[in-house]
C-alpha positions in Angstrom: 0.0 0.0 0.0 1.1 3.6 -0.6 0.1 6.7 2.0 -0.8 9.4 -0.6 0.9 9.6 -4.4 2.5 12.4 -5.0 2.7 13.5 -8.7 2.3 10.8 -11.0 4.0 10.3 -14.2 1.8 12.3 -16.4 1.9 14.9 -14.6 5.4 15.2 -14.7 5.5 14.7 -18.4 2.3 16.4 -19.2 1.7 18.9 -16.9 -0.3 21.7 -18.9 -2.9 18.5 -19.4 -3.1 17.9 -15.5 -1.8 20.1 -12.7 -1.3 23.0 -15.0 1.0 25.4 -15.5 0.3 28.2 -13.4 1.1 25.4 -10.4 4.3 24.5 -12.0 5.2 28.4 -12.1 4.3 29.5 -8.7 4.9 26.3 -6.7 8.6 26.1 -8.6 7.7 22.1 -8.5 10.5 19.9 -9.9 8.7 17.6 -12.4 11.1 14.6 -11.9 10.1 11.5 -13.0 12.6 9.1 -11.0 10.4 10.8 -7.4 7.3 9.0 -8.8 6.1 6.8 -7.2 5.4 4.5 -9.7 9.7 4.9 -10.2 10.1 4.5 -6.6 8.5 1.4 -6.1 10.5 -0.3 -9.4 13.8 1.0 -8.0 12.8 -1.1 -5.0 12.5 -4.2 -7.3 8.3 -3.7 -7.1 5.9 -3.9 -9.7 3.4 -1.3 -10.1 0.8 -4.1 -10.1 2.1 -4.9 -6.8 0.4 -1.8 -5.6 -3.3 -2.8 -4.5 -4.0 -0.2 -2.4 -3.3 4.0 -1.7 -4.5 5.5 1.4 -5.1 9.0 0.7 -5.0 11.8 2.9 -6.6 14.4 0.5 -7.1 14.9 -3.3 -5.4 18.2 -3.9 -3.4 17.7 -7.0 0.2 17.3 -5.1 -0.9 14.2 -3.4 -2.9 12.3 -5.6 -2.3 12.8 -9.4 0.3 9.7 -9.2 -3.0 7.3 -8.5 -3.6 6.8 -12.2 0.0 5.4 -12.6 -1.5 2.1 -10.1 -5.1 1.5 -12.1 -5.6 -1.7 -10.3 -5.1 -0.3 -6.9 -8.2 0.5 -4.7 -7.9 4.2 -3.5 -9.2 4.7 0.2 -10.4 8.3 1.6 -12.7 10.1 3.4 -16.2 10.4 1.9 -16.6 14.2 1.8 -13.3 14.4 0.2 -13.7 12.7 -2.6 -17.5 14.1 -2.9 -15.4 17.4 -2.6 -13.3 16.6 -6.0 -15.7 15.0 -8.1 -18.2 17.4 -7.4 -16.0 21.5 -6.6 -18.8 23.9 -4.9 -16.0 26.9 -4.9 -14.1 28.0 -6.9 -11.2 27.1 -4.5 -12.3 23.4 -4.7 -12.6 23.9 -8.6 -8.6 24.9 -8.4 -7.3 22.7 -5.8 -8.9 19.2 -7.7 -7.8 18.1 -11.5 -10.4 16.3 -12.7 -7.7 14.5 -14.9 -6.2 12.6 -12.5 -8.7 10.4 -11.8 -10.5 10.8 -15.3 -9.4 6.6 -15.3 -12.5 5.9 -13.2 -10.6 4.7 -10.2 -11.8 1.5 -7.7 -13.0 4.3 -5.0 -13.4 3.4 -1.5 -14.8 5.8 0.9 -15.6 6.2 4.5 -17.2 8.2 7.7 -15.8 7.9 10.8 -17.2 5.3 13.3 -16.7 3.1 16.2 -13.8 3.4 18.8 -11.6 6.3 19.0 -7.7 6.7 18.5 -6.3 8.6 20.9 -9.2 10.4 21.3 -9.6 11.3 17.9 -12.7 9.7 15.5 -11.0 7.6 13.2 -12.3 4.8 10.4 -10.9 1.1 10.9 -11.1 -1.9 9.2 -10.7 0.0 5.8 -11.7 -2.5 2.9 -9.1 -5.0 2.4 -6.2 -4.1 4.5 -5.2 -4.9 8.4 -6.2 -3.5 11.8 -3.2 -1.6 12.1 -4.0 1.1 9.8 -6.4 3.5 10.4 -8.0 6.6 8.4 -8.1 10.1 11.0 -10.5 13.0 10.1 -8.0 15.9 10.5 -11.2 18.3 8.8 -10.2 21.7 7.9 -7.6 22.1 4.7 -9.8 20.5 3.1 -13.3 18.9 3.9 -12.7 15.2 3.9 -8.7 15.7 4.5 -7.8 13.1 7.0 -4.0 11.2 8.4 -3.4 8.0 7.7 -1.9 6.4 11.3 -0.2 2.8 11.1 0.6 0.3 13.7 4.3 -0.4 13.0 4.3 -3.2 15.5 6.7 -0.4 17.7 4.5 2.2 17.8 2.6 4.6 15.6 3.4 6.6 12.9 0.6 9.6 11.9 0.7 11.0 8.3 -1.0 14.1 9.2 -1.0 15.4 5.2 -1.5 19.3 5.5 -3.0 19.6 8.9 0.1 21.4 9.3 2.9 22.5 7.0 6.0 23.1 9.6 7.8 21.4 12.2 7.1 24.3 14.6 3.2 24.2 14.1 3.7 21.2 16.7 6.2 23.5 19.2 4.1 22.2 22.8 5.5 26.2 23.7 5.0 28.3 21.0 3.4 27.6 17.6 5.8 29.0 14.9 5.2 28.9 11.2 7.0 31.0 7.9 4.3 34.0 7.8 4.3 32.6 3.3 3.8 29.6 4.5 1.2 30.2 6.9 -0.6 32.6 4.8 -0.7 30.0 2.0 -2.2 27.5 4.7 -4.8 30.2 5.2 -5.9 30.7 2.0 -6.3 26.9 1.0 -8.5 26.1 4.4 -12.3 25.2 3.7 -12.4 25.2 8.0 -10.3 27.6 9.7 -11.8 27.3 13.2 -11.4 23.2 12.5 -8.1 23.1 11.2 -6.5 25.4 13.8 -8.3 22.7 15.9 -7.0 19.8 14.8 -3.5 21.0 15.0 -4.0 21.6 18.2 -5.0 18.0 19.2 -1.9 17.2 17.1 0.3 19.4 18.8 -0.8 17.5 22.0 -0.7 14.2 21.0 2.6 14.2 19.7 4.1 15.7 23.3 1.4 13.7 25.3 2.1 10.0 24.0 5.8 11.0 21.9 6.5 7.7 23.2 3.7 5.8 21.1 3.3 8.1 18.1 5.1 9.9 15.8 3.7 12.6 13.9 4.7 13.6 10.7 3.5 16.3 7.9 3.5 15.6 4.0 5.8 19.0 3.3 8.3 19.7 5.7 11.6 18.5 4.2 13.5 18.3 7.5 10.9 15.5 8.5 11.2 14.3 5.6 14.8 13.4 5.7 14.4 12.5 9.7 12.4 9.7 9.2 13.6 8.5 5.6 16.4 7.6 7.7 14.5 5.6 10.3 11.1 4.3 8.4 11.0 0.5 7.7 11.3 0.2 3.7 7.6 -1.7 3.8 5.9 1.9 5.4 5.6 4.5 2.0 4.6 7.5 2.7 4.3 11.0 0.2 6.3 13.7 1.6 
């Protein structure tokens, strides 16, 4: 299973068809085909078919377009997320989804949050053919079905928060501290603000509350990004 997709192959090779160019301008992305992760996974010796399942934290462009580049795989999200994309009410939601990445009719499978808790949080288990040890979080507010994706390693947890926050210091138990770009951007691309700002709260306390049973991590901060692609086991993949 994958956590989230990144940018998949035709968006890298097409990208006025998909993401669009205005993205590629002002977000500066670098539209590398070997950070696939349809490329990933074969450099590990994988094939994509291997692939039956992406959990997905959100359906903004950055973190799903790559889901077409695994057509057999079963794509599991939060309900009003994926109502969200296939159906924009703003003209926020209109920008943020690319009705081109999924225009191959994916094997959708959504959910709503029910039965027990996680840490006090709602959360969705038993998602549709995977274990007990990974579990879909509503983390509402960048976006109205965004959720974390939290796995069981067998030695604790590990919490893909997607964009419930964008820097380190958004989790700082003392003071919150965030880049005023990047925290305007945040700000502009919330559907919630009052439920994002929230939910990084609760995230902020769960990471210092139980920092011995979870880790927390965001899908954009490229010091976590390198902390734990030193320490993750090769069979947890997660976007960042």
């Amino acid at each position: 299973m994958l956590v989230d997709s990144g940018l998949g192959l035709r968006d890298c090779e097409s990208p006025a068809e998909t993401i669009g160019r205005d993205f590629v301008f002002l977000m500066k992305a670098k539209l590398d085909c070997a950070e696939t992760a349809i490329r990933q996974i074969a450099a590990l010796g994988y094939s994509p078919d291997d692939v039956r399942h992406i959990v997905l934290t959100h359906l903004d462009l950055d973190h799903a377009g790559g889901i077409s580049d695994f057509p057999k795989a079963k794509i599991h999200l939060h309900q009003d997320e994926r109502d969200a994309a296939l159906h924009p009410r703003t003209r926020l939601e209109g920008l943020r989804y690319k009705q081109a990445q999924w225009e191959h009719d994916p094997n959708w499978s959504v959910y709503r949050p029910t039965g027990e808790s996680w840490f006090g949080f709602d959360c969705v288990r038993g998602l549709d053919g995977l274990g007990p040890e990974i579990l879909l979080i509503p983390l509402i507010g960048h976006s109205r079905g965004h959720s974390g994706v939290a796995i069981d390693t067998g030695k604790g947890w590990l919490l893909h928060a997607g964009d419930a926050y964008f820097y380190r210091g958004e989790l700082d138990p003392d003071r919150r501290r965030c880049p005023p770009l990047l925290d305007a951007f945040q700000r502009v691309m919330e559907v919630d603000a009052r439920a994002r700002m929230k939910n990084q709260g609760r995230l902020r306390d769960l990471a210092h509350e139980n920092a011995g049973e979870v880790r927390v991590f965001s899908a954009h901060d490229p010091v976590e990004l390198e902390r734990f692609a030193e320490t993750a086991p090769p069979e947890v993949s997660a976007h960042a």
